[in-house]
N, C-alpha and C positions, 0 to 999 in steps of 0.2 A: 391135480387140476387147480387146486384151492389156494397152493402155493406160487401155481404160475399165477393168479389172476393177481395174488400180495402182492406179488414181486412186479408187475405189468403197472398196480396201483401206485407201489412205493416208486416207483420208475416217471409216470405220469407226475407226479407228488411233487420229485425232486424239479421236471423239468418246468415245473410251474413256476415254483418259488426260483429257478433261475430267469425263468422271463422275466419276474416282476421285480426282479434287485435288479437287473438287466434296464431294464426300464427306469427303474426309481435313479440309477445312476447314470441314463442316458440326460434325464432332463436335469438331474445334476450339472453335467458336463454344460448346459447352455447358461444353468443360475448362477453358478460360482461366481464369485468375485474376487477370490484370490484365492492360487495354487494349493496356500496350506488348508482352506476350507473345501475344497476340493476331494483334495486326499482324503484329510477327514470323514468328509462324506462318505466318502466308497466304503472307507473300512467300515462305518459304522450300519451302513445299510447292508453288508456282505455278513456283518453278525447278526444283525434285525430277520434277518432272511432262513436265520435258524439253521443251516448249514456249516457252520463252522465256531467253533467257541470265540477263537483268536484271531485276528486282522491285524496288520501292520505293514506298513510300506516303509521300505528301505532307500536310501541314496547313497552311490560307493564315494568313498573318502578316496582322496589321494594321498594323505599321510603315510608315514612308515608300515604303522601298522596295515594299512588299507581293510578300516572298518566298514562295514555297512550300518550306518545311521540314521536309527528311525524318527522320521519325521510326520508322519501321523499312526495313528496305534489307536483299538475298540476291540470291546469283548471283557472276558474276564482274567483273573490273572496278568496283568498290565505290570506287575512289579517284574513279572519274567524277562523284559526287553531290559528292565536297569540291572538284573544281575549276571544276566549271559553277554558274551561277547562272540559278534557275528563277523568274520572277515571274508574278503573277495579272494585275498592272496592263497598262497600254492601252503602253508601254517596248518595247523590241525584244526584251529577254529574254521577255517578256509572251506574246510572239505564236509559242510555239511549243505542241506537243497539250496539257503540263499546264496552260498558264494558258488556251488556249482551251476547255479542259473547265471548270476554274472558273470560268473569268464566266460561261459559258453555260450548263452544265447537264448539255450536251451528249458523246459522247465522239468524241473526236477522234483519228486516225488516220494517220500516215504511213508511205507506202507503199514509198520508197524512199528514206533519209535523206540519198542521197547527191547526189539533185537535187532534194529539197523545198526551196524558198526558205525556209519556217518554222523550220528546226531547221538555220540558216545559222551562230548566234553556238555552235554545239556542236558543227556538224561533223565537225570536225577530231579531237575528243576523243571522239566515239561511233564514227566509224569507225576510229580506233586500237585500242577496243576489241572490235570485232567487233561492232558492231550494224549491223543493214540495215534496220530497221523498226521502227517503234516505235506505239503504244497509251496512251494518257488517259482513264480512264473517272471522271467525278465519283464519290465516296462519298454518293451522296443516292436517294429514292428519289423516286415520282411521286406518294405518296399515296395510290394510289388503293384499296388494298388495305387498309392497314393504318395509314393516318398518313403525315404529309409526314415528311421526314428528312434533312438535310443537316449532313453533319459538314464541311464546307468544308475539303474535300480530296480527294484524286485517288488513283487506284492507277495506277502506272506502269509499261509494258511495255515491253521490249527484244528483239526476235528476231535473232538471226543469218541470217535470211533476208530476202528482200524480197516485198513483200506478205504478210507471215503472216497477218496479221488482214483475214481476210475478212469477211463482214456476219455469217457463224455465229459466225465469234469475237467481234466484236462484242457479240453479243444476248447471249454467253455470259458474256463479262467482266461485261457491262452488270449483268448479273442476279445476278451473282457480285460486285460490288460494293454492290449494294444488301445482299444477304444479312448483309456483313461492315456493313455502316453500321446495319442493323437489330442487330445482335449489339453492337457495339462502344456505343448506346443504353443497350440491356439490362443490359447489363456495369453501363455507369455509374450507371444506374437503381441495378443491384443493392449497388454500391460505395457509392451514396451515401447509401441505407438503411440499408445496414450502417456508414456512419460514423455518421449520424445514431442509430441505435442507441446506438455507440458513446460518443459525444459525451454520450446521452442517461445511457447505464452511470457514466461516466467525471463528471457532473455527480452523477446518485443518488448514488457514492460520495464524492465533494466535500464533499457535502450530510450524507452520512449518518457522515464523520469530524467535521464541524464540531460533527453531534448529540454525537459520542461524546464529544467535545474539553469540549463544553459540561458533558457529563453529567460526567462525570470533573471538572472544574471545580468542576462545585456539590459533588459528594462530597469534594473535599479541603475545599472550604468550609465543609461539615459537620462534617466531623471534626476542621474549627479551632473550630469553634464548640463540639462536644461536650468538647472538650482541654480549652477554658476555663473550658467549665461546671464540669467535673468539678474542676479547679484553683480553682475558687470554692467550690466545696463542701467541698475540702480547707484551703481557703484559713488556716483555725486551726491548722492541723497542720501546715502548712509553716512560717507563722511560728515552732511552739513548736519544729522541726526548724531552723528559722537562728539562733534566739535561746540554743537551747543554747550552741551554739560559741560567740555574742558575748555573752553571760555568763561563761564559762570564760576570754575572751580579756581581758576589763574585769579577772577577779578576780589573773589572772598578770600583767597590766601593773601594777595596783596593788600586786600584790607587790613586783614589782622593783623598782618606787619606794620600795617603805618598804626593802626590802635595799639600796638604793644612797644611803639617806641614811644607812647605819653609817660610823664612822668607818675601816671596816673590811669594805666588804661582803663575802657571802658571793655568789664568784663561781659558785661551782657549781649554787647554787641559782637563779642569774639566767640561768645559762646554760639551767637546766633549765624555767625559767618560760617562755623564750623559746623554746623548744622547743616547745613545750604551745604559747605564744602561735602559730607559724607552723602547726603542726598543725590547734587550731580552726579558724583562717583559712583554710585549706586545707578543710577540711571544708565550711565555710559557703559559699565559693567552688563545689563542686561539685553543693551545692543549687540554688545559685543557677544554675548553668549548665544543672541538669537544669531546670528548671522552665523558663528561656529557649531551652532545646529544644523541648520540649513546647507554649510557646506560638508556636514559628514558624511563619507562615504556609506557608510553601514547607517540601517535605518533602526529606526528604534522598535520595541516588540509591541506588537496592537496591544492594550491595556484599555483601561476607563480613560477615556478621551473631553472634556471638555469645550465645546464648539467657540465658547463666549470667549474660555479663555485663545484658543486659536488668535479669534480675528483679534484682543487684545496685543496677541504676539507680533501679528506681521501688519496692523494699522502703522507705527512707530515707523517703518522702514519706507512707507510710499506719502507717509502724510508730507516732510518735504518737496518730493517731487509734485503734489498736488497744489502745495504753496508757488510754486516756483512756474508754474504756468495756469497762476489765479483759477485755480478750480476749489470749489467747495465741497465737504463730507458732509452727508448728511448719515446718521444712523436709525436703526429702528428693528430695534433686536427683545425678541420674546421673552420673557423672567421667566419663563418654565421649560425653557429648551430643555430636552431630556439627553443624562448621557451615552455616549457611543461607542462604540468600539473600532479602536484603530490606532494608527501610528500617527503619533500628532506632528513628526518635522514632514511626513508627504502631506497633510492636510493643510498643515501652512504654505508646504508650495503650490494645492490649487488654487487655495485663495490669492497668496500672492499672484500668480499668472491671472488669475480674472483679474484683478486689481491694475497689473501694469497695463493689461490689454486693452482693460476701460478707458485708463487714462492717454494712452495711443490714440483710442479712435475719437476721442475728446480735445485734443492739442488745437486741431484747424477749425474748431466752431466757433460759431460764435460768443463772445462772454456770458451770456444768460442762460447758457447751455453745457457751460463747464461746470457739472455737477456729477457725483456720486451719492448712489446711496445704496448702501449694504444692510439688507436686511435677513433679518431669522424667523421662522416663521415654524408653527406644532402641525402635522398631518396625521389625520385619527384614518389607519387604515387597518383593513382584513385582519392584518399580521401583526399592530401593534403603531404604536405612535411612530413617529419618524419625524428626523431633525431637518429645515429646509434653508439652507445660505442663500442668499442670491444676491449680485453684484449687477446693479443696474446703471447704466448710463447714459447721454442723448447725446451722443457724439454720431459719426457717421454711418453707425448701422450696417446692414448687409443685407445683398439679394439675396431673395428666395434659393435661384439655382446654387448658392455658396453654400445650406444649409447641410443639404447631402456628403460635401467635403469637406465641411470645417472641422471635422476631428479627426483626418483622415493625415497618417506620418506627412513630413515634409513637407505639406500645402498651408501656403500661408500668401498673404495680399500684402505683405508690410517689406520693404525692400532690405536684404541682407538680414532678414528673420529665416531660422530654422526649421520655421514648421512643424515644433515639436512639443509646445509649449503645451496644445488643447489635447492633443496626442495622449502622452500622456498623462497629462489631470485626468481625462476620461481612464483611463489604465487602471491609473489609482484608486478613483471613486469605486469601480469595479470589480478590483478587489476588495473591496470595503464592502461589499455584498449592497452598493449604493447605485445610484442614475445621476450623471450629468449631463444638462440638453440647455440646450439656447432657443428662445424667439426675439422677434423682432418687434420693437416696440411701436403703439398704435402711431404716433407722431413721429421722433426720433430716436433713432438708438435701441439698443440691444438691451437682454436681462439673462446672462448666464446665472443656473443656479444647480446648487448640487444636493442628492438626498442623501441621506445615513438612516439605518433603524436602531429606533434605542436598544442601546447596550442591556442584553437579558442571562 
């Protein structure tokens, strides 16, 4: 009687601690976050569960040999999977519970390892380690519930006892391997939506830099194309800006030459011609280099930028033009302008573009009105000082309703203009992490100005 009630205990005992590995690998199956932590899991709660010394999940190779290769393993004796070899194939390693579970389907079961002929080529090395029994149950399922399923491979058991696995343990493993092969599915399912996702993310973004790459492309393309325009329109005022100095340089070379046919030149005067001669050349030289700034295609890389020096750069190019239809500069630029960061050939072609645009809508005023004045001015804000140009002038101004489209591609009031000029200076500015905006002045005329933050 005392012996049913052990046997009824030990019976209760086992089916406990299978509910609760049952469980503990149920919610497994929902946390995993990858297949091999998965695996892991199971074996390592199927040995926690005190029921088996040895856990190891197998996957069949399709090589030669056709190995079963473990890819998660818990318990003790763990050196036992590196020195056995387990195969699927029809071979003698072949014919023991794991490869007889994978070709068949089936799970296979041995009762006592120590006189099974099957588990003969391991013998030696599972009873060193203290196994008496051992369990193969395939990872697949029958279909019939839910879909066939066969991940082609095995879950492997080890007991310290003989006969552990009775036909309850059995049904139990059986059902508890199907569980983890519906799960480890799912998994992959879910892994490979989300890569597809991924791949799907990681392609839009591919796609949508090539946009940017492209868009950026055409706008520096633009703004070669408006550089030049605006340099064609200058095109009289830069000549009469180079020919200054090579007139100056013609009239000191001819000097010298008449002071060095005395029979007695005057060297001081040749020296001082010569002087004047490297001077103009030097002058002429830096037109020319500004303007082969201006029209190169590739821009230069944002570095420490200089504002002062900018407008030094492109005043030289439009002060002709401002001679030449009696208009006046006036300056008025800050000593502590701070510096910035940026590509200084785009920064000179905002300014130039406010400059020519000034001097456009200043041509039909009247004389007392043909005036410029470009000023620099410090802004103490939230984030830091910041540098402020502005290009002022009382020429004819603009309505209100123009202010909405005046930087807007292609719209422009001035006949066989492009409309591209305010376009992109604002583009510019904007990538400069800056603001350019126009109002209209209390009397006449217009004040574009543009902001920059000092360079940190």
């Amino acid at each position: 009687m005392q012996d049913q009630r052990d046997a009824h205990e030990a019976s209760l005992d086992r089916l406990h601690r299978r509910l609760r590995t049952l469980c503990q690998c149920t919610m497994m199956f929902f946390h995993a976050e990858s297949e091999q932590e998965l695996l892991q899991s199971v074996c390592e709660i199927l040995v926690a569960g005190g029921e088996v010394r040895l856990a190891w999940i197998g996957y069949c190779e399709d090589d030669a040999e056709k190995l079963v290769r473990p890819v998660a393993q818990a318990g003790s004796g763990l050196d036992y999977l590196e020195r056995v070899e387990t195969s699927w194939g029809e071979r003698e390693t072949g014919q023991g519970p794991a490869g007889i579970a994978a070709r068949t389907g089936k799970a296979c079961c041995v009762d006592d390892i120590r006189t099974d002929p099957r588990v003969s080529p391991w013998r030696v090395a599972a009873l060193a380690r203290g196994y008496a029994s051992c369990i193969a149950v395939p990872l697949m399922t029958d279909g019939k519930s839910r879909g066939a399923v066969d991940l082609r491979g095995t879950l492997n058991l080890y007991s310290a006892e003989c006969n552990a696995f009775d036909e309850s343990a059995i049904e139990h493993y059986t059902g508890l391997a199907m569980s983890v092969a519906y799960a480890v599915t799912a998994l992959r399912s879910r892994l490979a939506e989300d890569l597809a996702y991924g791949v799907t993310a990681v392609r839009a973004s591919a796609e949508r830099k090539r946009a940017e790459d492209a868009l950026h492309q055409a706008r520096e393309e633009l703004a070669h194309v408006t550089r030049v325009t605006t340099l064609g329109e200058l095109a009289a005022s830069i000549a009469h800006e180079i020919n200054q100095p090579l007139a100056a340089i013609i009239a000191d070379a001819n000097a010298c030459l008449h002071w060095l046919e005395a029979d007695r030149p005057d060297l001081d005067s040749v020296r001082e011609a010569l002087a004047a001669v490297v001077k103009d050349g030097d002058r002429a030289a830096e037109v020319i280099t500004r303007i082969r700034g201006l029209l190169a295609r590739a821009s230069v890389a944002h570095g420490p930028c200089d504002l002062a020096r900018v407008i030094g750069d492109v005043l030289p190019l439009v002060r002709p033009e401002l001679e030449q239809h009696g208009m006046t500069l006036k300056m008025s630029l800050a000593p502590d302008l701070p510096l910035v960061r940026g590509d200084r050939i785009q920064l000179q072609q905002v300014l130039l573009n406010l400059l020519v645009n000034a001097v456009e809508a200043s041509r039909e005023v009247p004389p007392e009105r043909r005036q410029l004045i470009v000023h620099s001015t410090v802004e103490y804000r939230d984030d830091g000082r910041w540098a402020v140009i502005g290009v002022e002038d009382f020429g004819v101004g603009f309505r209100e309703p123009e202010v909405a489209r005046m930087f807007e591609a292609f719209y422009t009031t001035k006949p066989g203009g492009l409309g591209m000029g305010l376009s992109i200076s604002r583009s510019i500015i904007e990538a400069h992490r800056g603001r350019l905006w126009a109002t209209a002045n209390v009397n006449h005329g217009a004040t574009f100005r543009f902001a920059l933050p000092e360079m940190r």
